[in-house]
Every structure is written in C-alpha cells, then in structure tokens.
C-alpha positions in Angstrom: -2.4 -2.7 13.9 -5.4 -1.3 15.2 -5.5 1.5 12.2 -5.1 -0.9 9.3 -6.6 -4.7 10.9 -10.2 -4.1 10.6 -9.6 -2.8 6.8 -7.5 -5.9 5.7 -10.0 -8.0 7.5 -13.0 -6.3 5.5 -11.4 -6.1 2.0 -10.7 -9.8 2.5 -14.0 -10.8 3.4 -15.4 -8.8 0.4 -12.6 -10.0 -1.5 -13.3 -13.8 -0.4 -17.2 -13.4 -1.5 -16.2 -11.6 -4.7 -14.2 -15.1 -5.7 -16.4 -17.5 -4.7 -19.2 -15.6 -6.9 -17.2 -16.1 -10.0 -18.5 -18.6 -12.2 -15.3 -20.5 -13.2 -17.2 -21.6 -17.2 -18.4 -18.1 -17.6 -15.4 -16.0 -15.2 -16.6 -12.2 -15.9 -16.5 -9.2 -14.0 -19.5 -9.6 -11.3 -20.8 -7.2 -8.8 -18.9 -9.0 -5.9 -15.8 -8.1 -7.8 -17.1 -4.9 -8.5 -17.6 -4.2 -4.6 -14.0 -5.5 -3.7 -12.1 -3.3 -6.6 -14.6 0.1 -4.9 -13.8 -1.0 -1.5 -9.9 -1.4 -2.0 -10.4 2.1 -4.2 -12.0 3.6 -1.1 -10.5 2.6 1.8 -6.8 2.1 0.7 -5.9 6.0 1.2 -8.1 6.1 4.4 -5.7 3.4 6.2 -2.8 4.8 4.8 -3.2 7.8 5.4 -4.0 7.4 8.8 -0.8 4.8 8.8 1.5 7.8 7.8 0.1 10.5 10.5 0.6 8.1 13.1 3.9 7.0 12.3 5.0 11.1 12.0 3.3 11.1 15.5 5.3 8.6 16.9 8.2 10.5 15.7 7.1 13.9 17.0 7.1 11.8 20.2 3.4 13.1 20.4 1.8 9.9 19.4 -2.4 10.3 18.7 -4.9 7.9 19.0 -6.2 5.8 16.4 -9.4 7.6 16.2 -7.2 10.9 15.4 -5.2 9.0 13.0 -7.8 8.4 11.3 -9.4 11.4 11.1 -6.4 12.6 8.8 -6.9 10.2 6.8 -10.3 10.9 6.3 -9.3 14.7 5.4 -6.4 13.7 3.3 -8.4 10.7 1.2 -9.7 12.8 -1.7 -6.1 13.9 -2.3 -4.0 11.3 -1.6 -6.6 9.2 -3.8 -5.5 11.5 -6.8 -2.0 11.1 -6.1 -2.2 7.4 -5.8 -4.1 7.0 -9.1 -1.7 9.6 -11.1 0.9 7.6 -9.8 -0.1 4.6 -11.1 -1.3 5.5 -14.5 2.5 6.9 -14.6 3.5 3.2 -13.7 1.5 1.2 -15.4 2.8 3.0 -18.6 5.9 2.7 -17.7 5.4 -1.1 -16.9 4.1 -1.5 -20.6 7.3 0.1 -21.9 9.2 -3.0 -21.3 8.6 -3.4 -17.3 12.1 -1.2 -16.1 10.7 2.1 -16.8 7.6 1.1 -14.6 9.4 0.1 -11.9 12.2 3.3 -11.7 8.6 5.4 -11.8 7.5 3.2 -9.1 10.6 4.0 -6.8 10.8 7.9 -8.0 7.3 8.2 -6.9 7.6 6.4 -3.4 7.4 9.5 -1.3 4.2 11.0 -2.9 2.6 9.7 -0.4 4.1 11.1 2.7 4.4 14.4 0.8 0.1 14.2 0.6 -0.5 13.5 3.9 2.4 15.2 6.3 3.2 18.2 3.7 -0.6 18.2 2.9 0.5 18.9 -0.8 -1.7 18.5 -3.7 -1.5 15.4 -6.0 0.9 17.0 -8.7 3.0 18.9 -6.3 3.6 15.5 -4.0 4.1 13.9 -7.2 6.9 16.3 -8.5 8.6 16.8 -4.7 9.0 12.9 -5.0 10.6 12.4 -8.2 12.9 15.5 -6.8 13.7 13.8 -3.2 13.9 9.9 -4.3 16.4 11.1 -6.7 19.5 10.3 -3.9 17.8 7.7 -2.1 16.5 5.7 -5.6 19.2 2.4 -4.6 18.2 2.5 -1.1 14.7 2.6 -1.4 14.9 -0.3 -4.8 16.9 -2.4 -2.3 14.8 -2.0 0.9 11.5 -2.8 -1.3 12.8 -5.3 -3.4 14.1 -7.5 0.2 10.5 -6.9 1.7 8.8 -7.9 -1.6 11.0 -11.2 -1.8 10.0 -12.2 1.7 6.6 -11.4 1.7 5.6 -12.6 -2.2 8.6 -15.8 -1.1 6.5 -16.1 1.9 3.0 -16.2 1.0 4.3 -18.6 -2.0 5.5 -21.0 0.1 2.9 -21.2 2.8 0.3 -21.6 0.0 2.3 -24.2 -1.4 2.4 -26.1 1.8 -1.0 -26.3 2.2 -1.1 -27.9 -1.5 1.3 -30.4 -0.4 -0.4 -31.0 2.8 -3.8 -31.4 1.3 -5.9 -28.4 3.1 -7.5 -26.2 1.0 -9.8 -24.0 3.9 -11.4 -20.8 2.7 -11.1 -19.9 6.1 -7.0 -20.3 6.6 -6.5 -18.8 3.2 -8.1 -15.8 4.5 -6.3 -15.8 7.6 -3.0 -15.7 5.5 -4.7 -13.1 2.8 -5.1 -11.0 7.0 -1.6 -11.5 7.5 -0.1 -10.9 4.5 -2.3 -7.8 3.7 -1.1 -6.1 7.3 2.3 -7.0 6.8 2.0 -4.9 3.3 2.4 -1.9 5.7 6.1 -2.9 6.0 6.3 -0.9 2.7 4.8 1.7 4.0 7.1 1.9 7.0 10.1 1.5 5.7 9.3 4.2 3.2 8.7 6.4 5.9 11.8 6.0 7.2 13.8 6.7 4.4 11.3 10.4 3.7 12.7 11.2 7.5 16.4 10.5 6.6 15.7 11.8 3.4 13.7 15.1 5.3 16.4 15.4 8.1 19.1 16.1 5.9 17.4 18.6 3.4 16.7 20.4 7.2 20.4 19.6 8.5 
C-alpha cells in the first residue's frame, strides 16, 4: 500500500482537475488532460515496478523496504515502459480485429512484465518469453482476470450507481472510490505474479 497509495492518490487528483477543466459545449483535449495522460504514462511502470520487486522480496523471504522497492522501479522504468507500450500497440490491434484477438494478446502478454523487472530482460525479449510461458497457463490466467475484472468493474458500477440513487454527487467521495478502486487494480498485478511463480517453479522443478 505504501508503494502504490500516494501514486493513485496523485493521478486522481490530476485526473479529477483534468475533468473538471473540460468544457462540456467545446470537450477537447486540454492541458489538464494532457498532464493526467503524462502522469499515468510516467509513473505507471515506477509503481509497478516497484509492486513486482517487492512482491519477489516477499517471496525470497527477504522483504525490502519501500524506498528500495522503489528504487528498481526507478532503474527498470525506461524498459518496462517500452514493454508496456509494445504491448499495448499489439493489443489494441488485436482489439480492432474483432475484440478476441485483443484480448488472447492481452493474456499471452501478461507476464512481460515480471520478465522486465525480476529477469531484467529487454522489452522484446520479455515480450517473446511471455507469449512462450502463458502458453500453459492462458485459462488460468483468462479466468483469474476475468473474476477480478467482474468484481472490481461490478463493484465500482454499483457503488456509483448508488450514489445516483441516493442523490450524492461529491467530487470528493468519487475520488475516494477512483483511490480505492485504482489500488485495488494491483490485485491484477498480484495475482499475475502468482501464477509467473507457479509458472517459474515448474520450468525450475
């Protein structure tokens, strides 16, 4: 929590700015929104990356501090940045040939990540060791992300529409929720991680 809070919390606020700037007659691209699309862009792989270290810490049983963690994520940003964005030009291609193809990219590619920051592999060569490894655990991890992306979108969905019902509409509670919602994002991340260590133990085994 400590690694990832005081990101969310700042992409929020920028991202909360960034939509009350926008003119609803005349809604085009601003420099609010400009500043929340480079701030996502920038600090995404530093959390992340820092995210992933600590969890393979924690599994080491030698867990570091947050100020360590995210340190690696501060050497690994530049590359994991390149994977994250070849990755999702690959998806976003594969979205546009009628959605599927996006998605199975999507899953194939769901270890790059972990490849980048623990392997410290380049961006094409975490790339290509995903799509090799995800290749037995594809079901397990479509399942596992598809459950946390029902609960999460379900979740958010429902709590917003609550507050309709209810009559509240606070800038400030929304952004508590966009908080909450954006840290529990790292479930993805975690539960990825856990399958690259089953998927890691038993290439070593």
């Amino acid at each position: 929590m400590r690694i990832q809070l005081p990101f969310i919390i700042l992409i929020t606020l920028i991202s909360m700015s960034a939509i009350q700037s926008v003119d609803p007659e005349n809604p085009q691209m601003n420099n609010s929104l400009m500043m929340f699309y480079l701030t996502s862009l920038i600090f995404l792989p530093i959390y992340v990356g820092a995210t992933i270290a600590y969890l393979e810490s924690v599994v080491n049983e030698q867990p570091i501090s947050t100020t360590e963690a995210l340190k690696i994520g501060l050497t690994r940003w530049w590359p994991l940045l390149i994977t994250k964005m070849l990755g999702a030009f690959g998806i976003v291609i594969g979205l546009f040939l009628f959605f599927i193809p996006g998605i199975y990219v999507l899953v194939r590619l769901a270890f790059s990540e972990y490849h980048s920051v623990i392997e410290k592999a380049g961006p094409t060569e975490a790339l290509k060791n995903s799509w090799d490894d995800t290749s037995e655990f594809f079901w397990p991890l479509v399942n596992g992300l598809a459950v946390l992306f029902v609960i999460l979108l379900g979740g958010n969905l429902l709590l917003e529409a609550l507050l309709q019902v209810m009559g509240i509409d606070s800038v400030l509670l929304r952004s508590l929720l966009d908080i909450v919602f954006g840290f529990l994002n790292c479930l993805y991340t975690v539960y990825g991680f856990r399958l690259y260590c089953v998927m890691r133990e038993k290439q070593s085994g």
